[in-house]
DRENNUDREN-629530 format. One record per residue: residue number from 1; residue in one letter; x, y, z of N, C-alpha, C, O in turn. Coordinates in steps of 0.05 Angstrom, whole numbers, padded with zeros to 5 digits. Each point is the difference from the previous one (the first is absolute). Example, Ala and Ser with C-alpha at 12.3 -4.5 7.8 and 13.67 -1.06 7.14 Angstrom:
<recs>
{1, "A", {00264, -00114, 00156}, {-00018, 00024, 00000}, {00018, 00024, 00000}, {00021, 00000, 00013}}
{2, "S", {-00028, 00021, -00027}, {00016, 00024, 00001}, {-00015, 00022, 00014}, {00010, 00022, 00004}}
</recs>
This chain:
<recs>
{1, "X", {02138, 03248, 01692}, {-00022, 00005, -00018}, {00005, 00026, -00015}, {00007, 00021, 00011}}
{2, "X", {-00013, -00025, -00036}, {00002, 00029, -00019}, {-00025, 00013, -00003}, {-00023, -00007, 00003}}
{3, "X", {00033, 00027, -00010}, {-00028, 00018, 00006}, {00003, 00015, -00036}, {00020, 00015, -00004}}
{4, "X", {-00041, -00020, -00021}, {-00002, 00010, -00009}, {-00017, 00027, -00011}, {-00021, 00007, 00011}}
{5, "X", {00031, 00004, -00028}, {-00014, 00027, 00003}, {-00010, 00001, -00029}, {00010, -00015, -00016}}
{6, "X", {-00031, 00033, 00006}, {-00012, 00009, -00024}, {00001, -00022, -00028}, {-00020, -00014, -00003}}
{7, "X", {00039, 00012, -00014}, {-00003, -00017, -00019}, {00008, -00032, 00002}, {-00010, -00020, -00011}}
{8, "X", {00027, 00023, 00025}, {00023, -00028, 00013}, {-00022, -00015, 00009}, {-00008, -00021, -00010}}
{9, "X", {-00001, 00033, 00028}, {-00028, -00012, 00021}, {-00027, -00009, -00022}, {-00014, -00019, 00005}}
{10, "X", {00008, 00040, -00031}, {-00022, -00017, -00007}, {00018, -00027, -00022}, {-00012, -00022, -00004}}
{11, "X", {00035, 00027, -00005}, {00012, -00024, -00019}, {-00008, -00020, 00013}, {-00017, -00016, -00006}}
{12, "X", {00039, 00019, 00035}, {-00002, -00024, 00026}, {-00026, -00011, 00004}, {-00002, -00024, 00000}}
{13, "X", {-00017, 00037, 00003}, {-00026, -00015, 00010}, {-00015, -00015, -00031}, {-00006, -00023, -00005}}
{14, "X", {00005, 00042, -00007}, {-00013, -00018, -00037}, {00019, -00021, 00005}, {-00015, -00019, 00005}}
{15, "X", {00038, 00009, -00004}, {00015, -00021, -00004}, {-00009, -00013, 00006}, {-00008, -00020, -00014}}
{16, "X", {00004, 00023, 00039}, {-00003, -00032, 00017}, {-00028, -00005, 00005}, {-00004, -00021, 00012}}
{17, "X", {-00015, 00033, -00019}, {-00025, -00007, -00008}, {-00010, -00008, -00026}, {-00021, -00012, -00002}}
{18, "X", {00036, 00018, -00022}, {00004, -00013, -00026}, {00020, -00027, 00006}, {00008, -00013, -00020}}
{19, "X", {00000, 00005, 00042}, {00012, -00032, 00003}, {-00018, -00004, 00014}, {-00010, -00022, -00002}}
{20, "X", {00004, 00031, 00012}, {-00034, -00013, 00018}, {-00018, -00010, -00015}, {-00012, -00022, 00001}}
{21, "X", {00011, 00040, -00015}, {-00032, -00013, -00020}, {00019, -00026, -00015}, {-00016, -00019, -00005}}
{22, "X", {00032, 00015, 00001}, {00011, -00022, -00024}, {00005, -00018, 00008}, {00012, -00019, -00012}}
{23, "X", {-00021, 00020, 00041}, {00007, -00027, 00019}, {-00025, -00008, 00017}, {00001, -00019, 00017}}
{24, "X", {-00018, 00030, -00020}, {-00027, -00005, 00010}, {-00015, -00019, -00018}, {00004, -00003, -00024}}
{25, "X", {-00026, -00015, 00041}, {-00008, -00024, -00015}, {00016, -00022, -00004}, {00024, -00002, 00006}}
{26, "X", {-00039, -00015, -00016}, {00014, -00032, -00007}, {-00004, 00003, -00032}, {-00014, 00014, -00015}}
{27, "X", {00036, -00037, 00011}, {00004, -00004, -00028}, {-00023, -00026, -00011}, {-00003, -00018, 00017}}
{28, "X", {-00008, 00016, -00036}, {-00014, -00019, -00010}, {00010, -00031, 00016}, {-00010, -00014, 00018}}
{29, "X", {00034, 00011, -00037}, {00017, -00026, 00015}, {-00001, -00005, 00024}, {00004, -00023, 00008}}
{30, "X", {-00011, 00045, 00013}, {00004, -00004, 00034}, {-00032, -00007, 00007}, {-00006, -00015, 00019}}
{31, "X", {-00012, 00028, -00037}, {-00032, 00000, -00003}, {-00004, -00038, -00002}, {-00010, -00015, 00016}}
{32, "X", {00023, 00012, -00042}, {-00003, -00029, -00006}, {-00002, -00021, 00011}, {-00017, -00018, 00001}}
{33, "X", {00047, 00024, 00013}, {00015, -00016, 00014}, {-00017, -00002, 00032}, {00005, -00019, 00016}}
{34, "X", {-00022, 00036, -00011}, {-00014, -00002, 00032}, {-00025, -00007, 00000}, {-00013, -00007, 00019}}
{35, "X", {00003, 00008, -00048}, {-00025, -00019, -00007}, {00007, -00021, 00000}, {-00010, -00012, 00020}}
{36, "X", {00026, -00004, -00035}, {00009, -00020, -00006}, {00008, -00014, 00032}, {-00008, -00023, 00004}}
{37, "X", {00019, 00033, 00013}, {-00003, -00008, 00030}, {-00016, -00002, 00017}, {00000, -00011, 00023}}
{38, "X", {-00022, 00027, -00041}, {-00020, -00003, 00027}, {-00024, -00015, -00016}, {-00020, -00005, 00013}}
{39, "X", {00022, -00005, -00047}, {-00010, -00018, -00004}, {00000, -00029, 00009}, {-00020, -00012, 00006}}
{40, "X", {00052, -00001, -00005}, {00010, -00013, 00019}, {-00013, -00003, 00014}, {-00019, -00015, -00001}}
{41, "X", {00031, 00031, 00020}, {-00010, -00010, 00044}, {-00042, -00005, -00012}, {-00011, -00022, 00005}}
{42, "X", {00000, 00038, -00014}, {-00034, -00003, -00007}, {00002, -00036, -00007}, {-00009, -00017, 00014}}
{43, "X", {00021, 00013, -00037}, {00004, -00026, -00007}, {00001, -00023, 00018}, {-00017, -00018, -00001}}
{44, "X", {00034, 00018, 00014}, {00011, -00010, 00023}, {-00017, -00010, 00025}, {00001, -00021, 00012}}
{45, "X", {-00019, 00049, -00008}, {-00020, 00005, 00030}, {-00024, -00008, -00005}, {-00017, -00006, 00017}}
{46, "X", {00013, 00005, -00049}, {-00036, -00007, -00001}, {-00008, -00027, 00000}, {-00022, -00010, 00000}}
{47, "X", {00045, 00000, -00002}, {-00012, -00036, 00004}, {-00008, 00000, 00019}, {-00023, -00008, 00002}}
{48, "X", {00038, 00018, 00023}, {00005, -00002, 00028}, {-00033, 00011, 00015}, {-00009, -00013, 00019}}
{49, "X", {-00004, 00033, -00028}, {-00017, 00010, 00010}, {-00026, -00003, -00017}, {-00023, 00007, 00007}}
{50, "X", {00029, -00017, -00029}, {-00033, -00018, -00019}, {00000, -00028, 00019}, {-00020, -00014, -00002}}
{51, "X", {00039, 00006, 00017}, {-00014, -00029, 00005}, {00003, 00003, 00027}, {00010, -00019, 00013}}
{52, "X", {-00016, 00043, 00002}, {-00018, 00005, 00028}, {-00025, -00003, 00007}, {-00003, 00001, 00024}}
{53, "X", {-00020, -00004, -00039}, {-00028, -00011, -00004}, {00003, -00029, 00014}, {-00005, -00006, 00024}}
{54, "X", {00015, -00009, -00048}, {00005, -00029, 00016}, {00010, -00007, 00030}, {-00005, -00018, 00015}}
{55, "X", {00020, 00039, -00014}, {00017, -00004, 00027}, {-00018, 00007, 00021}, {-00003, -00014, 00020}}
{56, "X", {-00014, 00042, -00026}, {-00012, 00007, 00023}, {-00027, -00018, 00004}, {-00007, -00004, 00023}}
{57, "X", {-00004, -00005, -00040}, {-00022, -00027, 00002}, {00001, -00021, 00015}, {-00018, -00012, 00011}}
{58, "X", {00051, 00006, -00012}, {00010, -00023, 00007}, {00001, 00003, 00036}, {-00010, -00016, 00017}}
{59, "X", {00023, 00038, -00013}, {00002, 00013, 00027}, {-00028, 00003, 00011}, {-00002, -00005, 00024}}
{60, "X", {-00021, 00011, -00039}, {-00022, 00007, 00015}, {-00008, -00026, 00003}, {00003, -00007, 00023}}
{61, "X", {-00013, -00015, -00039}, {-00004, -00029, 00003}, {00019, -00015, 00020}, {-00010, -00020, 00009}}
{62, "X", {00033, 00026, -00001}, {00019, -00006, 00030}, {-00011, 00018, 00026}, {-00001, -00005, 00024}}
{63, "X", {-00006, 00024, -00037}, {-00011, 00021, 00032}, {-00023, -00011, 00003}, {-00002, -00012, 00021}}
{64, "X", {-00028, 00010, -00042}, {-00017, -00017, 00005}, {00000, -00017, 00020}, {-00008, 00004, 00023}}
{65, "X", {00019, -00031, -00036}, {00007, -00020, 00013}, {00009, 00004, 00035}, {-00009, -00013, 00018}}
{66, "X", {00027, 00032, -00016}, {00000, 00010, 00026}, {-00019, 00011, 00014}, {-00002, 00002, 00024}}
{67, "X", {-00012, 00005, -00042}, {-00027, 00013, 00019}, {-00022, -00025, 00005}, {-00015, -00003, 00019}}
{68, "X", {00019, -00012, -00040}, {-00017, -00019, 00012}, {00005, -00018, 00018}, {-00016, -00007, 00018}}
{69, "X", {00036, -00002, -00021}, {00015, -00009, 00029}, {-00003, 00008, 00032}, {-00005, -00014, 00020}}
{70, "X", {00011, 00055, -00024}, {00000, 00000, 00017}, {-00032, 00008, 00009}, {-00005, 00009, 00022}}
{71, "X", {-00011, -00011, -00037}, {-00035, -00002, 00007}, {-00002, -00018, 00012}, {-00002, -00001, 00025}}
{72, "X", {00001, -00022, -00041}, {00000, -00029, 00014}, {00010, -00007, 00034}, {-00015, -00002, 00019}}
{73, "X", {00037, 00001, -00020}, {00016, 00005, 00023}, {-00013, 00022, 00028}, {-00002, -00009, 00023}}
{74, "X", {-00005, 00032, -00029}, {-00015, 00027, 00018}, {-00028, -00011, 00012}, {-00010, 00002, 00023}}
{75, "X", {-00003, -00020, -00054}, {-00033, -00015, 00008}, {00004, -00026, 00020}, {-00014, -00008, 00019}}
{76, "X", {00038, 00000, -00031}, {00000, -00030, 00030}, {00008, 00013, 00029}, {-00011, -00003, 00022}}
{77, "X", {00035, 00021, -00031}, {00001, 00014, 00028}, {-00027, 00017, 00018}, {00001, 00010, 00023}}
{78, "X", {-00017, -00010, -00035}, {-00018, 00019, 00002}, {-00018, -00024, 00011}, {-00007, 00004, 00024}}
{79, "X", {-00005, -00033, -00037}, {-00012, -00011, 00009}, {00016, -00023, 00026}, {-00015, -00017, 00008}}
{80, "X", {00037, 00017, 00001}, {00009, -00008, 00015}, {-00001, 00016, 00030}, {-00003, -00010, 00022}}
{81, "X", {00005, 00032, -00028}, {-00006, 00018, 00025}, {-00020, -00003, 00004}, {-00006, -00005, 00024}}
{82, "X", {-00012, 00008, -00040}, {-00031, 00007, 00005}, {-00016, -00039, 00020}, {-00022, -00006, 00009}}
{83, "X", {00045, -00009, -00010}, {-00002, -00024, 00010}, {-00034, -00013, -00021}, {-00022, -00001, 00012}}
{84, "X", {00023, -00004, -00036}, {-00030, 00003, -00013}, {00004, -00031, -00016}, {-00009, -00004, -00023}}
{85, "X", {00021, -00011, 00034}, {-00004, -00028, -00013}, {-00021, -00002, -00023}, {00009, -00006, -00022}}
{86, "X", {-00038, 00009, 00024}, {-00012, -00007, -00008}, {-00018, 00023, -00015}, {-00023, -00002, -00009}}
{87, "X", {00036, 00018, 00009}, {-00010, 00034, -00016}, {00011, -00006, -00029}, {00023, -00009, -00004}}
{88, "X", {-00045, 00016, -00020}, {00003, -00004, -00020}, {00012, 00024, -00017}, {00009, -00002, -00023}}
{89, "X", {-00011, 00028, 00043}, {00005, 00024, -00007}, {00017, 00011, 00029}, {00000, -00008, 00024}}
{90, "X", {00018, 00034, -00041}, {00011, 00017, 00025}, {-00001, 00028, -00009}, {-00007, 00003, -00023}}
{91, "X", {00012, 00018, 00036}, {-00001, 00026, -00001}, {00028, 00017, -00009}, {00011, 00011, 00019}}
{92, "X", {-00002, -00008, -00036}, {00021, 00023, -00008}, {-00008, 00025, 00004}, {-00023, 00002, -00008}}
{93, "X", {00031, 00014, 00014}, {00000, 00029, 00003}, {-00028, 00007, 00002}, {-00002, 00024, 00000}}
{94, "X", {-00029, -00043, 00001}, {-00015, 00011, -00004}, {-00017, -00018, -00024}, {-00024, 00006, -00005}}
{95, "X", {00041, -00032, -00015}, {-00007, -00009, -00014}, {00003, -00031, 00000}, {00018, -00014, 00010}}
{96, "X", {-00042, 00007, -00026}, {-00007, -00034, 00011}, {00011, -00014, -00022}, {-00006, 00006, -00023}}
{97, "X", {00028, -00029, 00031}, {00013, -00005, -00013}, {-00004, -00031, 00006}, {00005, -00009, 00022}}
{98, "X", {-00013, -00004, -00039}, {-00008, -00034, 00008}, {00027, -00020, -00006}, {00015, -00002, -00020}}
{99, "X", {-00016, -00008, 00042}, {00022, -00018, 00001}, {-00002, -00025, 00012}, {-00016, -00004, 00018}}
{100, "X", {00038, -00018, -00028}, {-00002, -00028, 00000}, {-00004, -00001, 00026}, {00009, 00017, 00016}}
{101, "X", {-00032, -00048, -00007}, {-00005, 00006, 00021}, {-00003, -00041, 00014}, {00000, -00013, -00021}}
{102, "X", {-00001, 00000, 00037}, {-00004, -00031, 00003}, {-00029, -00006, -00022}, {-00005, -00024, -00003}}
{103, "X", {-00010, 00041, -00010}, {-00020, -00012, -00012}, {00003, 00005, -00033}, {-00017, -00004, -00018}}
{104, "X", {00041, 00013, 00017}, {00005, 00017, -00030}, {00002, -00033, -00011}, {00007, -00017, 00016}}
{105, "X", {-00014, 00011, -00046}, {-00002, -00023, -00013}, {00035, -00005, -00001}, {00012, 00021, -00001}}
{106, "X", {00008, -00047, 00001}, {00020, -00004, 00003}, {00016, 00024, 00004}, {00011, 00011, -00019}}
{107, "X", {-00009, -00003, 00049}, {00016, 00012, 00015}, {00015, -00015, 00019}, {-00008, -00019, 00014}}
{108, "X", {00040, 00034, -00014}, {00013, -00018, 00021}, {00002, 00021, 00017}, {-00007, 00023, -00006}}
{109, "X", {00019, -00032, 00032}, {00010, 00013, 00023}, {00016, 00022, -00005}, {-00002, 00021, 00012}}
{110, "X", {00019, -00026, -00032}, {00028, 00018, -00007}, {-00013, 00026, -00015}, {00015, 00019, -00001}}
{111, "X", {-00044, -00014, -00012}, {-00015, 00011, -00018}, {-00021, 00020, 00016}, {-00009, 00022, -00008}}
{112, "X", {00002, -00037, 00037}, {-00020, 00020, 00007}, {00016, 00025, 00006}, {00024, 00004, 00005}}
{113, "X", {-00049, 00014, -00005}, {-00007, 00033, 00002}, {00023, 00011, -00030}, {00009, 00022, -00001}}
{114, "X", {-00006, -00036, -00013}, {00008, 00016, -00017}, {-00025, 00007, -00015}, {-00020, -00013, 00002}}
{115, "X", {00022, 00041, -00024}, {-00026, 00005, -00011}, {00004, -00017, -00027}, {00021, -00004, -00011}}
{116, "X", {-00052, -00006, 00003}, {-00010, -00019, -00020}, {00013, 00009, -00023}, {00013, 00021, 00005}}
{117, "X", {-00010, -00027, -00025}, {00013, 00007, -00021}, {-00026, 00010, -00025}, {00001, -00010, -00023}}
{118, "X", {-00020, 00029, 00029}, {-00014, 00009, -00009}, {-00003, 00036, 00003}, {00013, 00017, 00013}}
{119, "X", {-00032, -00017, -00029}, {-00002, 00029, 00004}, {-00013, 00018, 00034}, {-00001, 00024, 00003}}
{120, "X", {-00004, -00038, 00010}, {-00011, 00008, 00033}, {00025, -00012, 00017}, {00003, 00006, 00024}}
{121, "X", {00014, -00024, -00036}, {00020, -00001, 00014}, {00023, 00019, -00004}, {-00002, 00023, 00007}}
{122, "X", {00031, -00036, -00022}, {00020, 00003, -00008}, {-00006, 00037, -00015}, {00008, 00021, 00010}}
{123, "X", {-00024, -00024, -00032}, {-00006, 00032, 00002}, {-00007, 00024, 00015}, {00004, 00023, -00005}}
{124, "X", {-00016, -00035, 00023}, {-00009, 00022, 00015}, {00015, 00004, 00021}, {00001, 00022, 00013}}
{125, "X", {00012, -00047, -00008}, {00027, 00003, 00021}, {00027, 00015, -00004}, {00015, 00008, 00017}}
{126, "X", {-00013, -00005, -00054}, {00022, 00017, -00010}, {-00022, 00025, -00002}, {00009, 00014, -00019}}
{127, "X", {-00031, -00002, 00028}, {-00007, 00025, -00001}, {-00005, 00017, -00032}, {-00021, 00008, -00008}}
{128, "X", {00049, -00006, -00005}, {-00007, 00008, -00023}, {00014, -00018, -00019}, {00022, -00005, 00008}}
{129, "X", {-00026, -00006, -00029}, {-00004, -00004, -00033}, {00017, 00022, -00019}, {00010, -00009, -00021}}
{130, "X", {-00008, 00028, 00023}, {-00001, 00022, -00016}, {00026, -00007, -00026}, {00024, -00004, 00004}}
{131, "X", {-00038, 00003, -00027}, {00023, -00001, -00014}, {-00003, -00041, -00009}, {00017, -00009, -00015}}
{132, "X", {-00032, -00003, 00022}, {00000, -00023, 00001}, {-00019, -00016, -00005}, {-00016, 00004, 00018}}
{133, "X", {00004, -00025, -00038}, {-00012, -00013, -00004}, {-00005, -00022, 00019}, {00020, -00012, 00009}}
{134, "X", {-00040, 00004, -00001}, {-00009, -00031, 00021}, {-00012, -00006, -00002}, {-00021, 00013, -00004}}
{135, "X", {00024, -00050, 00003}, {-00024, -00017, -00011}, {00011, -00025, 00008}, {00024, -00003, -00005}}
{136, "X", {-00034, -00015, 00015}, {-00001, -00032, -00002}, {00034, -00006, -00018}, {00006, 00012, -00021}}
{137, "X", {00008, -00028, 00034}, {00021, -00007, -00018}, {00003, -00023, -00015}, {-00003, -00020, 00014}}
{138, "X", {00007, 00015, -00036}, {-00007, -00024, -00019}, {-00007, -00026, 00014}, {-00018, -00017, -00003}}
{139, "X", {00040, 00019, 00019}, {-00010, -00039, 00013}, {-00023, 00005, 00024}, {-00007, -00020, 00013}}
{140, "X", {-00004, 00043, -00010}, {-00024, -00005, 00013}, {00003, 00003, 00037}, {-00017, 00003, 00017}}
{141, "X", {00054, -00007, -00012}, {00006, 00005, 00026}, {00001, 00013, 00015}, {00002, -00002, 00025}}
{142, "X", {-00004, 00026, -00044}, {00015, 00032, 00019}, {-00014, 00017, -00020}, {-00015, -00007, -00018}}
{143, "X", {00023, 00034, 00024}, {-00004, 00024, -00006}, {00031, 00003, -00013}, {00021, -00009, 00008}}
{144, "X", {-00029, 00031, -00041}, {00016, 00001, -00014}, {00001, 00045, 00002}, {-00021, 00013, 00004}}
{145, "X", {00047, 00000, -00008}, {-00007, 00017, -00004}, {00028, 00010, -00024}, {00024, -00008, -00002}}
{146, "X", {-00037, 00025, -00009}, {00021, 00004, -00034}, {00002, 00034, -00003}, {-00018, 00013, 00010}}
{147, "X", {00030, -00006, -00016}, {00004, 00041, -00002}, {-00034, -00001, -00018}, {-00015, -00019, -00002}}
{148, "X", {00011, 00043, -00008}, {-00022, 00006, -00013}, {00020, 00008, -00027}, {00020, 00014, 00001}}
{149, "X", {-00030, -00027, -00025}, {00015, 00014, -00023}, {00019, -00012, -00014}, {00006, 00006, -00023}}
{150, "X", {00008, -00033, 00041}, {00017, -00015, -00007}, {-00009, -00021, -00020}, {-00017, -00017, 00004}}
{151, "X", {00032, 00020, -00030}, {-00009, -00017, -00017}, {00013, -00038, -00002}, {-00004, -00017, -00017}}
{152, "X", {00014, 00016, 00033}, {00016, -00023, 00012}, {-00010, -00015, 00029}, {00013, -00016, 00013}}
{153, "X", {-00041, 00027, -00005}, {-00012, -00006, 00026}, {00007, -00025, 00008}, {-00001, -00008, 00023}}
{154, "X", {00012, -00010, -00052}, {00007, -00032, 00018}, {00018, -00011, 00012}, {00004, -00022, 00010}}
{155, "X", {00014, 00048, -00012}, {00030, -00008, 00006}, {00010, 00030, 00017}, {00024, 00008, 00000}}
{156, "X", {-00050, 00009, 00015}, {00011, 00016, 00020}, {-00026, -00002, 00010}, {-00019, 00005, -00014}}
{157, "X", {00016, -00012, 00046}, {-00008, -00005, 00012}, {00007, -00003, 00029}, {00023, -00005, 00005}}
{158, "X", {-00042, 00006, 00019}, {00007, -00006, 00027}, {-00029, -00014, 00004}, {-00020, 00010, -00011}}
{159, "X", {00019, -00039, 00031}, {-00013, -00023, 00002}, {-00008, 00002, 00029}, {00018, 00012, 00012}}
{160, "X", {-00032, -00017, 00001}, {-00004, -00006, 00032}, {-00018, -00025, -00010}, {-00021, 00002, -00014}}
{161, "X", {00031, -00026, 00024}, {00000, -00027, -00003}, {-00018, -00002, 00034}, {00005, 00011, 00022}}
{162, "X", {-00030, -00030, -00031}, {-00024, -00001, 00021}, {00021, -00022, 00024}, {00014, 00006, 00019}}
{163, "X", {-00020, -00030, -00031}, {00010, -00023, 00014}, {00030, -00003, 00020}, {00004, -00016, 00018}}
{164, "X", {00014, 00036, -00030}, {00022, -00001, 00008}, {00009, 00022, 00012}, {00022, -00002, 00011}}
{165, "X", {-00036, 00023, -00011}, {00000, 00026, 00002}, {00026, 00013, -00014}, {00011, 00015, 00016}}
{166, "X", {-00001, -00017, -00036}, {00023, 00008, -00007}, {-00009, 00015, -00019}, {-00021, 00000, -00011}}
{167, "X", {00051, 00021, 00007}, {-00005, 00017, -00012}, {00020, 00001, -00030}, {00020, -00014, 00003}}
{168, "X", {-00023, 00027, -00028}, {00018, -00011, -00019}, {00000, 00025, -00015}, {-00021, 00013, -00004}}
{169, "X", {00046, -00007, -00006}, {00002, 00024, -00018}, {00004, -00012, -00027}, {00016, -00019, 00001}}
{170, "X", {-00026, 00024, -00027}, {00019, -00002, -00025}, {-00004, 00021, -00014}, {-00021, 00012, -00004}}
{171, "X", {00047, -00006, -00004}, {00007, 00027, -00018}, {00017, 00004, -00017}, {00013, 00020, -00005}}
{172, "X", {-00016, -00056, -00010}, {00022, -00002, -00025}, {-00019, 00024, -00024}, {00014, 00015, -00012}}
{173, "X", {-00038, -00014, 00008}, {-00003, 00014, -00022}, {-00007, 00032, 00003}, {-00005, 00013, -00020}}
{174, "X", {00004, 00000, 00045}, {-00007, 00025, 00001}, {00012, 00016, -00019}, {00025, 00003, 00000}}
{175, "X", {-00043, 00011, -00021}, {00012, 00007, -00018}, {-00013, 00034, -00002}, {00008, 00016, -00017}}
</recs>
Protein backbone atom coordinates (compact mmCIF):
# COMPACT_ATOMS: atom_id res chain seq x y z
CA UNK A 1 0.00 0.00 0.00
CA UNK A 2 1.19 3.60 -0.91
CA UNK A 3 1.08 6.16 1.23
CA UNK A 4 0.33 9.54 -0.26
CA UNK A 5 1.37 12.82 0.92
CA UNK A 6 0.08 16.65 0.41
CA UNK A 7 -1.08 17.21 -3.23
CA UNK A 8 -0.78 13.53 -4.79
CA UNK A 9 -3.10 12.52 -1.90
CA UNK A 10 -5.85 15.25 -2.52
CA UNK A 11 -5.63 14.52 -6.77
CA UNK A 12 -5.89 10.71 -5.58
CA UNK A 13 -8.85 11.00 -3.40
CA UNK A 14 -11.03 13.83 -5.83
CA UNK A 15 -10.48 11.08 -8.44
CA UNK A 16 -12.01 8.40 -7.28
CA UNK A 17 -14.84 10.08 -5.76
CA UNK A 18 -15.56 12.01 -9.05
CA UNK A 19 -15.89 8.12 -10.56
CA UNK A 20 -18.02 7.49 -7.71
CA UNK A 21 -20.51 9.94 -8.27
CA UNK A 22 -20.73 8.91 -12.19
CA UNK A 23 -21.53 5.56 -11.28
CA UNK A 24 -24.03 5.97 -8.69
CA UNK A 25 -27.75 5.38 -9.48
CA UNK A 26 -29.55 3.57 -12.25
CA UNK A 27 -29.98 4.62 -15.69
CA UNK A 28 -33.64 5.38 -16.95
CA UNK A 29 -33.45 2.10 -19.22
CA UNK A 30 -32.53 -0.09 -16.03
CA UNK A 31 -35.60 2.08 -14.24
CA UNK A 32 -37.83 0.90 -17.21
CA UNK A 33 -36.83 -2.17 -17.65
CA UNK A 34 -37.68 -3.26 -13.64
CA UNK A 35 -41.06 -1.69 -13.96
CA UNK A 36 -41.79 -3.34 -16.84
CA UNK A 37 -40.91 -6.73 -14.74
CA UNK A 38 -42.58 -6.19 -12.00
CA UNK A 39 -45.59 -5.12 -14.09
CA UNK A 40 -45.42 -8.63 -15.43
CA UNK A 41 -45.15 -10.96 -12.36
CA UNK A 42 -48.47 -8.16 -10.86
CA UNK A 43 -50.13 -9.31 -14.17
CA UNK A 44 -49.59 -12.71 -13.79
CA UNK A 45 -50.50 -13.00 -9.70
CA UNK A 46 -53.76 -11.03 -9.74
CA UNK A 47 -55.90 -13.45 -11.42
CA UNK A 48 -54.62 -15.90 -9.02
CA UNK A 49 -55.63 -13.99 -5.85
CA UNK A 50 -59.07 -12.02 -7.22
CA UNK A 51 -60.60 -15.50 -7.48
CA UNK A 52 -59.87 -16.46 -3.67
CA UNK A 53 -63.40 -15.20 -2.51
CA UNK A 54 -64.92 -18.06 -4.46
CA UNK A 55 -62.52 -20.46 -3.25
CA UNK A 56 -62.73 -19.57 0.30
CA UNK A 57 -66.80 -19.77 0.24
CA UNK A 58 -66.48 -22.90 -1.31
CA UNK A 59 -64.16 -24.28 1.52
CA UNK A 60 -66.33 -22.82 4.22
CA UNK A 61 -69.65 -24.49 2.63
CA UNK A 62 -67.35 -28.08 2.78
CA UNK A 63 -66.27 -27.23 6.48
CA UNK A 64 -70.04 -26.45 7.14
CA UNK A 65 -71.13 -29.49 5.94
CA UNK A 66 -68.56 -31.11 8.22
CA UNK A 67 -69.77 -29.50 11.03
CA UNK A 68 -72.99 -30.61 10.48
CA UNK A 69 -72.23 -33.98 10.14
CA UNK A 70 -70.21 -34.01 12.78
CA UNK A 71 -73.30 -32.41 15.12
CA UNK A 72 -75.44 -34.90 13.93
CA UNK A 73 -73.28 -37.77 14.57
CA UNK A 74 -72.06 -36.23 18.61
CA UNK A 75 -76.37 -35.88 19.15
CA UNK A 76 -76.97 -39.70 18.25
CA UNK A 77 -73.91 -40.54 20.16
CA UNK A 78 -75.08 -38.56 22.91
CA UNK A 79 -78.59 -40.03 22.73
CA UNK A 80 -77.34 -43.59 22.61
CA UNK A 81 -75.43 -43.38 25.77
CA UNK A 82 -77.92 -41.65 27.49
CA UNK A 83 -79.89 -45.19 26.58
CA UNK A 84 -83.26 -42.52 25.82
CA UNK A 85 -85.23 -44.47 23.16
CA UNK A 86 -88.04 -42.56 23.61
CA UNK A 87 -86.58 -38.91 24.58
CA UNK A 88 -87.60 -36.35 22.12
CA UNK A 89 -84.75 -34.16 23.33
CA UNK A 90 -81.01 -34.57 24.65
CA UNK A 91 -78.55 -32.36 26.43
CA UNK A 92 -75.24 -30.90 24.67
CA UNK A 93 -72.97 -29.15 26.78
CA UNK A 94 -75.85 -27.77 28.67
CA UNK A 95 -78.22 -27.33 25.56
CA UNK A 96 -81.58 -28.94 24.40
CA UNK A 97 -81.34 -30.17 21.31
CA UNK A 98 -84.53 -32.16 19.90
CA UNK A 99 -84.06 -35.17 18.13
CA UNK A 100 -85.68 -37.93 16.02
CA UNK A 101 -87.26 -40.10 18.23
CA UNK A 102 -89.92 -43.74 17.65
CA UNK A 103 -92.81 -40.96 17.64
CA UNK A 104 -91.13 -38.44 15.22
CA UNK A 105 -93.74 -38.41 12.07
CA UNK A 106 -91.97 -40.95 9.36
CA UNK A 107 -88.89 -41.90 11.20
CA UNK A 108 -86.86 -44.92 10.66
CA UNK A 109 -84.57 -46.82 12.96
CA UNK A 110 -81.44 -45.76 11.01
CA UNK A 111 -82.69 -41.80 11.82
CA UNK A 112 -83.35 -41.88 15.52
CA UNK A 113 -81.51 -39.47 18.00
CA UNK A 114 -80.32 -37.63 15.25
CA UNK A 115 -81.32 -33.78 15.72
CA UNK A 116 -84.63 -32.68 13.68
CA UNK A 117 -83.73 -30.75 10.86
CA UNK A 118 -85.05 -27.49 12.31
CA UNK A 119 -83.98 -24.68 14.10
CA UNK A 120 -84.09 -26.50 18.03
CA UNK A 121 -82.54 -29.28 16.33
CA UNK A 122 -79.70 -29.37 13.70
CA UNK A 123 -79.03 -25.59 14.70
CA UNK A 124 -78.64 -25.65 17.95
CA UNK A 125 -76.72 -28.83 17.77
CA UNK A 126 -74.09 -26.90 15.40
CA UNK A 127 -74.07 -24.22 18.41
CA UNK A 128 -73.16 -21.33 16.17
CA UNK A 129 -74.55 -20.01 12.64
CA UNK A 130 -72.18 -17.25 12.48
CA UNK A 131 -71.63 -16.00 9.09
CA UNK A 132 -74.66 -18.03 7.75
CA UNK A 133 -78.10 -17.87 6.71
CA UNK A 134 -80.92 -20.78 7.93
CA UNK A 135 -84.15 -21.61 6.86
CA UNK A 136 -86.38 -24.52 5.70
CA UNK A 137 -84.79 -25.91 2.43
CA UNK A 138 -86.87 -25.63 -0.78
CA UNK A 139 -88.25 -29.21 -0.85
CA UNK A 140 -89.48 -28.75 2.63
CA UNK A 141 -87.04 -31.84 3.94
CA UNK A 142 -84.23 -30.39 5.72
CA UNK A 143 -82.69 -27.35 6.82
CA UNK A 144 -80.85 -25.24 4.27
CA UNK A 145 -77.80 -23.02 5.29
CA UNK A 146 -76.03 -20.33 2.57
CA UNK A 147 -72.86 -17.73 3.62
CA UNK A 148 -74.58 -14.31 4.39
CA UNK A 149 -73.98 -11.94 1.29
CA UNK A 150 -73.74 -14.46 -1.38
CA UNK A 151 -75.42 -13.38 -4.35
CA UNK A 152 -75.70 -16.95 -5.89
CA UNK A 153 -77.38 -18.48 -2.53
CA UNK A 154 -78.79 -21.21 -5.04
CA UNK A 155 -75.90 -22.78 -6.05
CA UNK A 156 -73.72 -22.47 -2.63
CA UNK A 157 -75.12 -24.04 -0.06
CA UNK A 158 -74.93 -26.95 2.78
CA UNK A 159 -78.44 -29.12 3.29
CA UNK A 160 -79.11 -31.42 6.40
CA UNK A 161 -81.77 -33.58 4.74
CA UNK A 162 -84.66 -34.63 7.63
CA UNK A 163 -85.66 -38.16 6.31
CA UNK A 164 -82.35 -39.47 5.42
CA UNK A 165 -80.27 -37.68 7.64
CA UNK A 166 -77.72 -36.76 5.06
CA UNK A 167 -75.76 -34.20 4.62
CA UNK A 168 -74.94 -32.21 1.15
CA UNK A 169 -72.54 -29.53 0.18
CA UNK A 170 -72.94 -27.40 -3.15
CA UNK A 171 -70.49 -24.87 -4.11
CA UNK A 172 -70.61 -24.66 -7.88
CA UNK A 173 -71.59 -20.87 -7.53
CA UNK A 174 -69.74 -19.36 -4.50
CA UNK A 175 -68.82 -16.35 -5.85
Amino acid sequence: MRYYSGLARFVCVVGISEMKKSELGFTLIEMVAVIIILAIMAATALPKFANLTGEARKSSIEGLAGGLRSAGVLAKSQWLVAQSGAATAISMAGITVTVFNAATVNSTASILGYPTADGAGIVTALDTTTGYESSIDPTGYGWRFSPIGVAASATCYADYLSGTVVVSATAVGCT
